[in-house]
C-alpha positions, 0 to 999 in steps of 0.5 A: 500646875501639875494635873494628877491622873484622878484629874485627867479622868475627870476631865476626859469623863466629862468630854466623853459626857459632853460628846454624848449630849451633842450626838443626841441634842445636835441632830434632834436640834437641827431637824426640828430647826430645818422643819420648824412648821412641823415641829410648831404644828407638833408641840402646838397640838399637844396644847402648848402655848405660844407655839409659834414662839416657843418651837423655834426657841426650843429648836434653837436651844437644843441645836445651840446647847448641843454645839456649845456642849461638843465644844466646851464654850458655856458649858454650865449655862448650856447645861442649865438652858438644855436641863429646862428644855428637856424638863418642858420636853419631858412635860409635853411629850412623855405623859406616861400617865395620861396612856391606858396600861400597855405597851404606849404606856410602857414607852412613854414611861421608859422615855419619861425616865430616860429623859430624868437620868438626862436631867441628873447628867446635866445637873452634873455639867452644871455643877462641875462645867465641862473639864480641861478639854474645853474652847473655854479653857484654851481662852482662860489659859491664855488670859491667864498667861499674858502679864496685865497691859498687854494686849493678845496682839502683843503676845510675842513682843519683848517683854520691857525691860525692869527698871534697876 
């Protein structure tokens, strides 16, 4: 199957979208990973429930999502699980409207709608997956490719002979 030029653009749109989800999702992920009391004592103080369930939950989501996202594996089920994380994110800690008007309100407000043009690029991950240039693809690809009864440990034995 030939791959048109539109096609091509959309696949490399969606790993430049992708790679930029991971640069933000990895790093964050993996600090509050490595400081997993400090980001318990966090959420639990802005009345979370569950905290010392839902912190290393959250924390393992955001890393895990990232990385699956940098690497094209689950990237639709990735982008569902990191679209509701950053919903409950955006719930917890950008409560623009509990701030007095001033520059706290004004970040918190930015930061809130930030993380809403977030949740409408994972809405489009979810809806379109993550392109050709995906882990996932090279394993369809090569699903796709072997004749049925063959195992991949068989991919370059001979093919039996057609019978006459």
């Amino acid at each position: 199957m030939e791959r048109t030029p539109a096609a091509t653009v959309n696949d490399l749109a969606l790993l430049v979208g992708r790679v930029a989800f991971a640069a933000l999702f990895l790093p964050s992920g993996f600090s509050k990973l490595m400081n997993l009391q400090g980001f318990m004592y966090n959420i639990d103080g802005r009345g979370v429930p569950f905290a010392p369930v839902l912190a290393p939950l959250g924390a393992g989501i955001e890393f895990l999502g990232g990385l699956a996202l940098l690497l094209g594996v689950q990237v639709r089920f990735a982008s569902v699980l990191l679209l509701l994380f950053t919903v409950a994110a955006t719930v917890i800690a950008h409560r623009f409207w509990e701030y007095a008007p001033g520059a706290a309100h004004q970040m918190q407000q930015i930061s809130f709608f930030k993380n809403v043009a977030i949740v409408g690029g994972f809405v489009f991950l979810a809806a379109h997956g993550g392109g050709r240039y995906c882990l996932e693809q090279v394993w369809r690809r090569d699903r796709r490719t072997r004749p049925v009864g063959r195992r991949a440990t068989d991919r370059n034995a001979p093919y039996p002979e057609a019978p006459a």
